[in-house]
PDB file of N, CA, C, O and CB in Angstrom:
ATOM      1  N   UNK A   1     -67.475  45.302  34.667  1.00  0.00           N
ATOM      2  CA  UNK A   1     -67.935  45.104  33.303  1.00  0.00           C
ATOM      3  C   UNK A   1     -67.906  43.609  33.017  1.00  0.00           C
ATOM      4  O   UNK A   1     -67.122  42.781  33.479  1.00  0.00           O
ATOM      5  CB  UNK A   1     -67.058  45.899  32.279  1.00  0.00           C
ATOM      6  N   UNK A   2     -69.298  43.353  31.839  1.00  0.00           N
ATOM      7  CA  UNK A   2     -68.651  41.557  31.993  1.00  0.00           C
ATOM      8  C   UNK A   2     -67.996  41.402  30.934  1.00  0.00           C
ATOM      9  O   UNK A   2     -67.920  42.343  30.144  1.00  0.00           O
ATOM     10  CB  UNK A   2     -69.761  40.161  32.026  1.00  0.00           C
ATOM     11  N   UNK A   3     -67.458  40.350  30.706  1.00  0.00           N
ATOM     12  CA  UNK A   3     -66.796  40.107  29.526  1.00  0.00           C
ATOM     13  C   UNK A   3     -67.315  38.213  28.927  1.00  0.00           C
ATOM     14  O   UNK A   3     -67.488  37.109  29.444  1.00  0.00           O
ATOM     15  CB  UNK A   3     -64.920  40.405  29.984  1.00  0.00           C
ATOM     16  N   UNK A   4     -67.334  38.421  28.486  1.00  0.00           N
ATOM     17  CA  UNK A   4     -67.936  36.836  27.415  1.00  0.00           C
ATOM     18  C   UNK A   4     -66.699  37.008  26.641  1.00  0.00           C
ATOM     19  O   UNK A   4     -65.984  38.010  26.639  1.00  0.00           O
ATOM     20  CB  UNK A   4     -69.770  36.886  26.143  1.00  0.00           C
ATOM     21  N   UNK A   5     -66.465  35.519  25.742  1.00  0.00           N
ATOM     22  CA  UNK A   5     -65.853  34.714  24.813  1.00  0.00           C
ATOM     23  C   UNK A   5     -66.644  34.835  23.494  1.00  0.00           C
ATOM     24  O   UNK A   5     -67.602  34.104  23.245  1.00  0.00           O
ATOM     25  CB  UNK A   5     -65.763  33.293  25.325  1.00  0.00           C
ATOM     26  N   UNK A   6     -66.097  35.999  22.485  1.00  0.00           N
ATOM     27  CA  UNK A   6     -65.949  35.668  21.141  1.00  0.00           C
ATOM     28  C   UNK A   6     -66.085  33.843  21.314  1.00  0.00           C
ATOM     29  O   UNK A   6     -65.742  33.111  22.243  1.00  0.00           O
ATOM     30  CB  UNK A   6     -64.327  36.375  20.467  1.00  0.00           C
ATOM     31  N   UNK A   7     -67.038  33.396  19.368  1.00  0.00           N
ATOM     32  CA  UNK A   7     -66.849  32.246  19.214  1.00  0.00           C
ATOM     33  C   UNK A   7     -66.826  31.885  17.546  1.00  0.00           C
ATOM     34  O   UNK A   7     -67.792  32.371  16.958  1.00  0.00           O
ATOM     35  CB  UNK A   7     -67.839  31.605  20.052  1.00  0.00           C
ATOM     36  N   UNK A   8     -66.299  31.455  17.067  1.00  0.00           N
ATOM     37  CA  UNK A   8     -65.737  31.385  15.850  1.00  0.00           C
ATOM     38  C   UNK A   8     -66.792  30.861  14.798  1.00  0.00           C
ATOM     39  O   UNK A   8     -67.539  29.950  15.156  1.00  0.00           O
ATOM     40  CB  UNK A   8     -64.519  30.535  15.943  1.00  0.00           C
ATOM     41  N   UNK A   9     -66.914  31.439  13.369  1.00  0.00           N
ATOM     42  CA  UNK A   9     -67.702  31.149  12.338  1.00  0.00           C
ATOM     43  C   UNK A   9     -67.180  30.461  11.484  1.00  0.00           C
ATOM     44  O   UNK A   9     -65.965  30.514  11.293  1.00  0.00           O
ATOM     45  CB  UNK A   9     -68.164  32.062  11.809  1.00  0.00           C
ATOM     46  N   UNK A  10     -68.117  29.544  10.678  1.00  0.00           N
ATOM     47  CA  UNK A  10     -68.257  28.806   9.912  1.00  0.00           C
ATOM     48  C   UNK A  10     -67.257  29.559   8.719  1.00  0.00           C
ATOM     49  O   UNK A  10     -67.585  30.680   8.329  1.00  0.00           O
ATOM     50  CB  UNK A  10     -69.727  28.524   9.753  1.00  0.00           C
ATOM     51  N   UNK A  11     -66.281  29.034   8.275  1.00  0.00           N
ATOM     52  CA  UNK A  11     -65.959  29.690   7.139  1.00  0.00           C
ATOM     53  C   UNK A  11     -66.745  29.457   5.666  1.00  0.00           C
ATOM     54  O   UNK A  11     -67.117  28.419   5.118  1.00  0.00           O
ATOM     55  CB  UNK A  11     -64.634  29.392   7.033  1.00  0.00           C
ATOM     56  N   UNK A  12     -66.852  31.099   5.195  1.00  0.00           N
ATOM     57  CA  UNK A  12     -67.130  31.226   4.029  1.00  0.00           C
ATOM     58  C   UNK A  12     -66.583  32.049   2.943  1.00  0.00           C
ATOM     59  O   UNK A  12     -65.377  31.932   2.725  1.00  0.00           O
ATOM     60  CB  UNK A  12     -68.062  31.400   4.128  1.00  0.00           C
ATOM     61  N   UNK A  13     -67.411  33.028   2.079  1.00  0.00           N
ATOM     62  CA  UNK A  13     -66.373  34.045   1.657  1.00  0.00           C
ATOM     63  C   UNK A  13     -66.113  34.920   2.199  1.00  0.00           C
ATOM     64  O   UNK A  13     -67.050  35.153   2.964  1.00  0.00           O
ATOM     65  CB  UNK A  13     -66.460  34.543   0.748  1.00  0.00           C
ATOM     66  N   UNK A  14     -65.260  35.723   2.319  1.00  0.00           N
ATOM     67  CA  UNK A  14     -65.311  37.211   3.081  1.00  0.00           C
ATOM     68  C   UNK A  14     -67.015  37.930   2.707  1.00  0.00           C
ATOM     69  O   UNK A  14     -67.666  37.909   1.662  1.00  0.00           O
ATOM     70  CB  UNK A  14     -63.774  38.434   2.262  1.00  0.00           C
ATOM     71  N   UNK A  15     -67.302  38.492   3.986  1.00  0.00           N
ATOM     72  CA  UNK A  15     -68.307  39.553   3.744  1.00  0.00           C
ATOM     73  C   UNK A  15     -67.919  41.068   3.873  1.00  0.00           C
ATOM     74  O   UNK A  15     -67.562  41.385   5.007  1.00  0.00           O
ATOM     75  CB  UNK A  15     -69.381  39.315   4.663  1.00  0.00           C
ATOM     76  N   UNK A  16     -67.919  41.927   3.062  1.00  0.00           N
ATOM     77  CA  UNK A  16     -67.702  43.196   3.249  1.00  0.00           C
ATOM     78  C   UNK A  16     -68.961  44.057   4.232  1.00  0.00           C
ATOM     79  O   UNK A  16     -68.742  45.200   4.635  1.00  0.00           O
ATOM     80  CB  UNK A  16     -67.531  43.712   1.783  1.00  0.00           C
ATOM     81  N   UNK A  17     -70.077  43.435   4.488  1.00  0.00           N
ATOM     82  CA  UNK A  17     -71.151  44.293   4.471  1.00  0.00           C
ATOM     83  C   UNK A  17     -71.441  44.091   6.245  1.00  0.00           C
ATOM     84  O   UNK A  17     -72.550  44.272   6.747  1.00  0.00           O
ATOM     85  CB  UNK A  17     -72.490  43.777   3.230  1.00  0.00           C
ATOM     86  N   UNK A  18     -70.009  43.620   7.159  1.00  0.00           N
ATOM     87  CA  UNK A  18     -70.629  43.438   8.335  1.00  0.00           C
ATOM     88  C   UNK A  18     -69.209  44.488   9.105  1.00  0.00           C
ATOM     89  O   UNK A  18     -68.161  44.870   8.582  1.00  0.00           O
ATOM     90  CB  UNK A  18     -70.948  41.516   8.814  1.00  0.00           C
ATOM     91  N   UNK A  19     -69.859  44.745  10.803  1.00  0.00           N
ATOM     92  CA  UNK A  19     -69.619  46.252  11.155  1.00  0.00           C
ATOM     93  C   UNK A  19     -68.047  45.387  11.737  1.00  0.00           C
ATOM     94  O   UNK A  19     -67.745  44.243  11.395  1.00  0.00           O
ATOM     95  CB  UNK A  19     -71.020  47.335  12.542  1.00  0.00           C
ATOM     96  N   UNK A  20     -67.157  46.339  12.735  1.00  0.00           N
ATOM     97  CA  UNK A  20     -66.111  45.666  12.972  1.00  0.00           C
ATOM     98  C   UNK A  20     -66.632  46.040  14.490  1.00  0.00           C
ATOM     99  O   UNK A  20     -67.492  46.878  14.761  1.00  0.00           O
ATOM    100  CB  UNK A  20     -64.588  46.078  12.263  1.00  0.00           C
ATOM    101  N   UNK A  21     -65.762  45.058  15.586  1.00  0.00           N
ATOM    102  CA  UNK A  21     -65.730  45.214  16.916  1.00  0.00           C
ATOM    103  C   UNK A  21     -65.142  46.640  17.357  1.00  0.00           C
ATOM    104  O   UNK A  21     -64.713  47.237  16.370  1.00  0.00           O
ATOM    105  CB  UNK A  21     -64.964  44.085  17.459  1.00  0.00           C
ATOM    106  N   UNK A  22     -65.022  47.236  18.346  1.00  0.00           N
ATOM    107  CA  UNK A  22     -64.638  48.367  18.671  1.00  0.00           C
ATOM    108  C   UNK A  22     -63.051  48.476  19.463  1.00  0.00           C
ATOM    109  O   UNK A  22     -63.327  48.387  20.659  1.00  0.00           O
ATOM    110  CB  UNK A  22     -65.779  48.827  19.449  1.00  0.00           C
ATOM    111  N   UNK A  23     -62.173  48.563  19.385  1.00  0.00           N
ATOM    112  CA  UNK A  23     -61.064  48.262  19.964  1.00  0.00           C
ATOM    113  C   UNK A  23     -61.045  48.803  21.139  1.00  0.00           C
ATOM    114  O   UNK A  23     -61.528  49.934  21.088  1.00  0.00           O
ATOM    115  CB  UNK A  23     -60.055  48.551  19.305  1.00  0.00           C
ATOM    116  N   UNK A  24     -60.509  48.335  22.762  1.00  0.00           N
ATOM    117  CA  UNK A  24     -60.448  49.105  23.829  1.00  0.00           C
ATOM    118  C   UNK A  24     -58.610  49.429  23.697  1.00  0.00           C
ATOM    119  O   UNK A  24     -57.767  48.534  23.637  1.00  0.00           O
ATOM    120  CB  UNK A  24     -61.147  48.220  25.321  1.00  0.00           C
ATOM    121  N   UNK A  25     -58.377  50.625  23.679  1.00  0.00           N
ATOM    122  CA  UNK A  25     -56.702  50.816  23.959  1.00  0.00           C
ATOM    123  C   UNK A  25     -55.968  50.279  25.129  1.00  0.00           C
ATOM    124  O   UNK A  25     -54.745  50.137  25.118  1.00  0.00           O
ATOM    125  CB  UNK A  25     -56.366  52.237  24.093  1.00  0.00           C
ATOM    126  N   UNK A  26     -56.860  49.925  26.322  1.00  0.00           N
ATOM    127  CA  UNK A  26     -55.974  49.642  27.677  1.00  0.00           C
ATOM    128  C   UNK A  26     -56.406  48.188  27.281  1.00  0.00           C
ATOM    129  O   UNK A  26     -55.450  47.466  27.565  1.00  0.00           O
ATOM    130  CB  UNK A  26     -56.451  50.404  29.483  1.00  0.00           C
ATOM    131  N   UNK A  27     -57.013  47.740  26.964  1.00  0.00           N
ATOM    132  CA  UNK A  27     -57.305  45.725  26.641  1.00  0.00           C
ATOM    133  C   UNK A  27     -56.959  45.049  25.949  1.00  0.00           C
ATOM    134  O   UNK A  27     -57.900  44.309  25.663  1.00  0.00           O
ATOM    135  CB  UNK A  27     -58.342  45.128  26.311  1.00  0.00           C
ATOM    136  N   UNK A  28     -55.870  44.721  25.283  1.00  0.00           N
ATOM    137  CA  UNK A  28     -55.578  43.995  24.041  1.00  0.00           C
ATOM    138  C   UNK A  28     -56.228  42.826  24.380  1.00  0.00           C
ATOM    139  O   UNK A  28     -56.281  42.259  25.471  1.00  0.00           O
ATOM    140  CB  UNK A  28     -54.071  43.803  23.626  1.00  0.00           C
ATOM    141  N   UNK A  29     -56.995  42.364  22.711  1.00  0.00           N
ATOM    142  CA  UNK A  29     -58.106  41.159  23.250  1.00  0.00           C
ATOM    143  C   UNK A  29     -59.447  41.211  23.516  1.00  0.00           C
ATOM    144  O   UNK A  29     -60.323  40.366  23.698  1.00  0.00           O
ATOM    145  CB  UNK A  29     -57.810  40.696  24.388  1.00  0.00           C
ATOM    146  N   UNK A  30     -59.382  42.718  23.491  1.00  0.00           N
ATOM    147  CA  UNK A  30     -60.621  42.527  24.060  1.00  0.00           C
ATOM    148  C   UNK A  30     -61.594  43.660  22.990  1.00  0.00           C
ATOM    149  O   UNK A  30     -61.013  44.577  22.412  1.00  0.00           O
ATOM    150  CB  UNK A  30     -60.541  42.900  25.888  1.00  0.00           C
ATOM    151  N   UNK A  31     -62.901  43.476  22.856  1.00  0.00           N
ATOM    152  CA  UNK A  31     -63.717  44.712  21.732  1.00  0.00           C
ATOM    153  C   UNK A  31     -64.752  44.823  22.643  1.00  0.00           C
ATOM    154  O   UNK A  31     -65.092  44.181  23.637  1.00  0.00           O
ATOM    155  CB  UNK A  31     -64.349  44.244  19.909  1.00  0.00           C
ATOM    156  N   UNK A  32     -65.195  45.861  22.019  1.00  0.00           N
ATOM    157  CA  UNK A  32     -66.838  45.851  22.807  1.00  0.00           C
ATOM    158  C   UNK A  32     -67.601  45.992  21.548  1.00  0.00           C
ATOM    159  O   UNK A  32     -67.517  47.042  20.911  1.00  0.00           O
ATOM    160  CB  UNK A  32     -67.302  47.324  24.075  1.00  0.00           C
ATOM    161  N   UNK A  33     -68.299  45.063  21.163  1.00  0.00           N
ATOM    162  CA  UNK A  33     -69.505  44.384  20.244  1.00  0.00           C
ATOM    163  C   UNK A  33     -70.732  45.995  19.458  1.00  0.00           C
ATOM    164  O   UNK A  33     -71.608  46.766  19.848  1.00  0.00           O
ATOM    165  CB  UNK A  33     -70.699  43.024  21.763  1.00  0.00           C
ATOM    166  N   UNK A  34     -69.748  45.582  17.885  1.00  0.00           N
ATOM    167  CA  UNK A  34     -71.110  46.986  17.678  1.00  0.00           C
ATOM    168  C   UNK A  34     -72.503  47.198  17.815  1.00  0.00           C
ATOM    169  O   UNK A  34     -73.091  48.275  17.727  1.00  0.00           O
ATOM    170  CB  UNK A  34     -71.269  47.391  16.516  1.00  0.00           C
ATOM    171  N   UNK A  35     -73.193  45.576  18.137  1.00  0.00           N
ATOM    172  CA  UNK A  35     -74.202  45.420  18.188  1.00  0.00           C
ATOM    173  C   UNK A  35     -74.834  45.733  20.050  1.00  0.00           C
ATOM    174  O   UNK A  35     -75.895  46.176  20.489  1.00  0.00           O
ATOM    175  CB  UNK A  35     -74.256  44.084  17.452  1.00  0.00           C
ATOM    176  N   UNK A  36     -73.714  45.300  20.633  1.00  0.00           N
ATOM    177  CA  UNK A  36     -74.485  45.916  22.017  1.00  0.00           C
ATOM    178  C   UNK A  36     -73.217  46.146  22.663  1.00  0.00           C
ATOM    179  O   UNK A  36     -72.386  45.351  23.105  1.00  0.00           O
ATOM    180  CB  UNK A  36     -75.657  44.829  23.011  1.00  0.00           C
ATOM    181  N   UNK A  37     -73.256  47.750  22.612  1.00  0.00           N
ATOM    182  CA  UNK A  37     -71.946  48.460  23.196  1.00  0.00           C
ATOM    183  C   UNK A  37     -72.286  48.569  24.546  1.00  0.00           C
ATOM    184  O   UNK A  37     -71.329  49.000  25.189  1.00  0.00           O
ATOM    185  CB  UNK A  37     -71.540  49.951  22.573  1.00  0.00           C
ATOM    186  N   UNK A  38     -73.489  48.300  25.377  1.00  0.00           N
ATOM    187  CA  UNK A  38     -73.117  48.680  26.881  1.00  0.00           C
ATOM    188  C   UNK A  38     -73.396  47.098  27.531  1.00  0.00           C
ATOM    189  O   UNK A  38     -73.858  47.044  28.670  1.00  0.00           O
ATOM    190  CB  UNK A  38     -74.286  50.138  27.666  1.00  0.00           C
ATOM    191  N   UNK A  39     -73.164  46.058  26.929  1.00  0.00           N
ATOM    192  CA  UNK A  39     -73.083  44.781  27.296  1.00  0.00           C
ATOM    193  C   UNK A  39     -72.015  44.343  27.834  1.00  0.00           C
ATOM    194  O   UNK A  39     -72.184  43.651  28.838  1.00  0.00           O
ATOM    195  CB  UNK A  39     -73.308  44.090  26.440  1.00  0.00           C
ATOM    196  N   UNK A  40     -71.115  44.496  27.541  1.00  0.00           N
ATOM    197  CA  UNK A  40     -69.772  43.966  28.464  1.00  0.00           C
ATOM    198  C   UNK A  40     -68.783  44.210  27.225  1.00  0.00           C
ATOM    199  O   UNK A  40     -68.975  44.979  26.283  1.00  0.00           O
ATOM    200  CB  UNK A  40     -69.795  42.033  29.162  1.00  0.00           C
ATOM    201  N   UNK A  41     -67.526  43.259  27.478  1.00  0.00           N
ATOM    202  CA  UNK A  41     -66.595  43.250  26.662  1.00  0.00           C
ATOM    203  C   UNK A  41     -66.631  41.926  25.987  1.00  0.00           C
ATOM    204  O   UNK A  41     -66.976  40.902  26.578  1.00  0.00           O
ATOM    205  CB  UNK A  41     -65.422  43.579  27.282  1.00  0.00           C
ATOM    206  N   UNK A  42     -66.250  41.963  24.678  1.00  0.00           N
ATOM    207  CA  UNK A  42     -66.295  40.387  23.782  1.00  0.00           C
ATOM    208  C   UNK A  42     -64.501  40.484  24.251  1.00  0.00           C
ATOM    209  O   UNK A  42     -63.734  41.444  24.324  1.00  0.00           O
ATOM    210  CB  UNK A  42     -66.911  40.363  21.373  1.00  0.00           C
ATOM    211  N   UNK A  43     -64.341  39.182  24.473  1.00  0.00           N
ATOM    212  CA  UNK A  43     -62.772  38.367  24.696  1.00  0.00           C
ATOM    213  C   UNK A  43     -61.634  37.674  23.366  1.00  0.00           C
ATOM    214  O   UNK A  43     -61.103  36.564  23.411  1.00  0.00           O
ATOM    215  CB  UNK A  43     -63.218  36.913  25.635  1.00  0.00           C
ATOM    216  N   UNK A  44     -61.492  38.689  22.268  1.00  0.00           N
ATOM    217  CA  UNK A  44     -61.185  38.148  21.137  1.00  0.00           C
ATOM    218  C   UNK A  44     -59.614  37.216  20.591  1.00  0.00           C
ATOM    219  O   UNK A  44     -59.123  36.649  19.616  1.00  0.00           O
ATOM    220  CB  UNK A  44     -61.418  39.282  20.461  1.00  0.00           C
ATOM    221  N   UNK A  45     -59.381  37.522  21.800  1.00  0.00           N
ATOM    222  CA  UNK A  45     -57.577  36.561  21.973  1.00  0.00           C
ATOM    223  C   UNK A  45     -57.797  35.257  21.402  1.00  0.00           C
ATOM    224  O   UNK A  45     -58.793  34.551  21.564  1.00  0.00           O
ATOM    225  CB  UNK A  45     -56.883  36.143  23.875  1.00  0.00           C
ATOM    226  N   UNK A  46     -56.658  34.979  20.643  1.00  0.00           N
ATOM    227  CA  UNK A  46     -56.725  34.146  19.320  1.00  0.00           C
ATOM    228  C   UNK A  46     -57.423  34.094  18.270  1.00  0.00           C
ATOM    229  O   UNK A  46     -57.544  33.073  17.593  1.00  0.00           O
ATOM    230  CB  UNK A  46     -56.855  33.205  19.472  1.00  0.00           C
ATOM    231  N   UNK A  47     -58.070  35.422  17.969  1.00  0.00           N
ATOM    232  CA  UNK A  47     -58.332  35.458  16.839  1.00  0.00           C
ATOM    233  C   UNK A  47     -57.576  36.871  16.127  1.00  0.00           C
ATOM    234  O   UNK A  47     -57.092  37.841  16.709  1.00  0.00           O
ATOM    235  CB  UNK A  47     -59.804  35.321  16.814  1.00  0.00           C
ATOM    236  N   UNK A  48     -57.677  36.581  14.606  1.00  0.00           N
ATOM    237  CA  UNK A  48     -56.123  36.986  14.385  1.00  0.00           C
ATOM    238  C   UNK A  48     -57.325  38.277  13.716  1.00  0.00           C
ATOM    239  O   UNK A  48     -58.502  37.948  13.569  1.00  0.00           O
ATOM    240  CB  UNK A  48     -54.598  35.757  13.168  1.00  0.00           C
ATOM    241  N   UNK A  49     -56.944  39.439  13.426  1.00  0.00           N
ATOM    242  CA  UNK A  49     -57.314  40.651  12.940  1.00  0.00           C
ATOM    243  C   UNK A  49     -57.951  40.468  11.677  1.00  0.00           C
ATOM    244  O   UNK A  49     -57.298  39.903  10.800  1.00  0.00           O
ATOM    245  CB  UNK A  49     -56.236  41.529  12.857  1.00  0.00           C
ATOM    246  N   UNK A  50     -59.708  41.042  11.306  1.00  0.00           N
ATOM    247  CA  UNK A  50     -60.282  40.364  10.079  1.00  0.00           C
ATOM    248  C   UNK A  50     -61.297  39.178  10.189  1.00  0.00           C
ATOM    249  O   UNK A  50     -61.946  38.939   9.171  1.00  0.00           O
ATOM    250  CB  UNK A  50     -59.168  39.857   9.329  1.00  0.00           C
ATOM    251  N   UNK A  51     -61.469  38.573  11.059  1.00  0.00           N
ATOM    252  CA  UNK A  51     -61.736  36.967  11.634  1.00  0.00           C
ATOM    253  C   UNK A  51     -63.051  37.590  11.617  1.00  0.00           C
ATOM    254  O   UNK A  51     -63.098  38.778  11.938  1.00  0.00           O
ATOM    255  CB  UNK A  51     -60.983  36.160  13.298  1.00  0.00           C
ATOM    256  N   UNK A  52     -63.958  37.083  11.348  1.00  0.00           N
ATOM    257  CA  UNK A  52     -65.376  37.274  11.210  1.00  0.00           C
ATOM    258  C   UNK A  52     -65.486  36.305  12.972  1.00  0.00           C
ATOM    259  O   UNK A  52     -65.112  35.146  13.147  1.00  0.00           O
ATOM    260  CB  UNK A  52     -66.240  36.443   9.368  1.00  0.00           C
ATOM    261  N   UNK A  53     -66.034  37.135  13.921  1.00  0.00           N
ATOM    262  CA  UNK A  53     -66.808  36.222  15.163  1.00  0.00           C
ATOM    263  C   UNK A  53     -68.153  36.460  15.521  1.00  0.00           C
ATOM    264  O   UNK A  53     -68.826  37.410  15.122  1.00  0.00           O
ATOM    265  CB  UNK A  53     -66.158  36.387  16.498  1.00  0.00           C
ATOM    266  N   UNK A  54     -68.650  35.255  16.550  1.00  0.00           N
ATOM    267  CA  UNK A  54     -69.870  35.573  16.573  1.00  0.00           C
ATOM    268  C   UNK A  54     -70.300  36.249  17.963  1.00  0.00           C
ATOM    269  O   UNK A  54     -70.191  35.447  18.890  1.00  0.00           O
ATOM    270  CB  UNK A  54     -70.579  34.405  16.235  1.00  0.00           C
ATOM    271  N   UNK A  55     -70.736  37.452  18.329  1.00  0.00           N
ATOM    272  CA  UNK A  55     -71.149  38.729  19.007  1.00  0.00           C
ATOM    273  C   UNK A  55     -71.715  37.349  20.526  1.00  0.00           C
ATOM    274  O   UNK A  55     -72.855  36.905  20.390  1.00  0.00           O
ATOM    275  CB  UNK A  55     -72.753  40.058  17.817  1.00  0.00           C
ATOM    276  N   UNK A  56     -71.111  36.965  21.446  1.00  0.00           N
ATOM    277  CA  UNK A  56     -71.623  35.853  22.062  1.00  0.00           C
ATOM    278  C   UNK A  56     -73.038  36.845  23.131  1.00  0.00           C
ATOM    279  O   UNK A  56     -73.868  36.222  23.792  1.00  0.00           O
ATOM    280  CB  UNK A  56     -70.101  34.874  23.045  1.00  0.00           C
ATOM    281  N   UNK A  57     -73.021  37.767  23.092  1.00  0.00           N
ATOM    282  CA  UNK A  57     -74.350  39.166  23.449  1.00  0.00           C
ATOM    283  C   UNK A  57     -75.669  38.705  22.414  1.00  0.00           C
ATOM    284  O   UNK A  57     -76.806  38.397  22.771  1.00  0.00           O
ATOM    285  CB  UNK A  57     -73.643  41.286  22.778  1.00  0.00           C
ATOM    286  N   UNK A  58     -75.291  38.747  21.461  1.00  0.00           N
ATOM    287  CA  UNK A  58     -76.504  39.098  20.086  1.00  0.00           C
ATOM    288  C   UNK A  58     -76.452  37.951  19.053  1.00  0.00           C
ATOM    289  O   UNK A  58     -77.342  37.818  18.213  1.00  0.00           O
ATOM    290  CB  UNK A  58     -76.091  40.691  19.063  1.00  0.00           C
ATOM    291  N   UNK A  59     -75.552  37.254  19.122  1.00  0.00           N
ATOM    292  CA  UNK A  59     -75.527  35.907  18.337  1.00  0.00           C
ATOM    293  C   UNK A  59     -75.127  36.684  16.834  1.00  0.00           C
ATOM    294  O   UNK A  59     -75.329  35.846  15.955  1.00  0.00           O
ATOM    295  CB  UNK A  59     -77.265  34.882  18.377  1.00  0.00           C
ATOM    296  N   UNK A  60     -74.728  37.731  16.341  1.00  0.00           N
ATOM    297  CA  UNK A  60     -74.758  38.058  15.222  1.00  0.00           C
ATOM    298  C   UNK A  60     -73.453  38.576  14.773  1.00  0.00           C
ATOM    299  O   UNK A  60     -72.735  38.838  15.738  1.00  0.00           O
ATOM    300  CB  UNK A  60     -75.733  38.823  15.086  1.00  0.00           C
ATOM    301  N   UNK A  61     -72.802  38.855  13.415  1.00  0.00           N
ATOM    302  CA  UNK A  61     -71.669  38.251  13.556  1.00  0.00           C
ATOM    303  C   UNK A  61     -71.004  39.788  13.270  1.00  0.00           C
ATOM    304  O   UNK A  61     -71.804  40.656  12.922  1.00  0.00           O
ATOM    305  CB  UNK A  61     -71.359  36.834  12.541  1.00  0.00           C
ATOM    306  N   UNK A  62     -69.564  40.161  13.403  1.00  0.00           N
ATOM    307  CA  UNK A  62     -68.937  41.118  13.360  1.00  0.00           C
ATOM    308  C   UNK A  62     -67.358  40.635  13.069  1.00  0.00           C
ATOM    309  O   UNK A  62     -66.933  39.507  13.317  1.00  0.00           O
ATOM    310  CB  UNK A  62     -69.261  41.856  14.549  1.00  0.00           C
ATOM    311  N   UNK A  63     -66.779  41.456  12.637  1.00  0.00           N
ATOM    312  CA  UNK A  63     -65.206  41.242  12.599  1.00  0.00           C
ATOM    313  C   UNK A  63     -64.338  42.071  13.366  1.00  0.00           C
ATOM    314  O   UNK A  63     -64.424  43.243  13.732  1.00  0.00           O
ATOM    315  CB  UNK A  63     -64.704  41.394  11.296  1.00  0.00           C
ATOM    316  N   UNK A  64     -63.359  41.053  13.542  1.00  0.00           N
ATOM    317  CA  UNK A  64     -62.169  41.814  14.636  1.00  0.00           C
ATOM    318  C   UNK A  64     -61.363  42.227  14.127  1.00  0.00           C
ATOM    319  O   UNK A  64     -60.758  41.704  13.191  1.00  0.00           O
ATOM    320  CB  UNK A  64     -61.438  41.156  15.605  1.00  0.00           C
ATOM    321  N   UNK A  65     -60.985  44.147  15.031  1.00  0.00           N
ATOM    322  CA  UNK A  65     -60.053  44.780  14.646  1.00  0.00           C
ATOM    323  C   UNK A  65     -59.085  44.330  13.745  1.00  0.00           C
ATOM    324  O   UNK A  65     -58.159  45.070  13.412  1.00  0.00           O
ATOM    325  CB  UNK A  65     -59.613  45.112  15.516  1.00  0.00           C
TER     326      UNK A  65
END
C-alpha cells in the first residue's frame, strides 16, 4: 500500500462542512483519505486530532481523527 505525507493548511476558521480521514486500528498515524480510499494511506503523525490537512492524493482538504 503507498503511503504519502499529510501537509498542513493555512489557518483559518474552523470549517464544519469538511469529511474526516478514516482511522486504520493497526496504524496509529496513519488515515486513509475520504476522498480517495483505495489510494494509499495519508501519514498524519504530528498532527494533533481536528487539524484540518491537505489529502496529498486529491489536494483537497479533510480533518484528522
Amino acid at each position: 500500500m503507498t503511503t504519502r505525507t499529510a501537509s498542513s493548511v493555512p489557518t483559518q476558521r474552523p470549517r464544519t462542512d469538511l469529511p474526516y480521514g478514516v482511522s486504520l486500528p493497526n496504524k496509529p498515524g496513519f488515515v486513509i483519505s475520504p476522498y480517495s480510499p483505495n489510494a494509499g494511506y495519508v501519514d498524519i503523525r504530528g498532527f494533533p486530532s481536528g487539524t484540518e490537512v491537505k489529502d496529498p492524493y486529491t489536494g483537497k482538504v479533510f480533518i484528522t481523527p
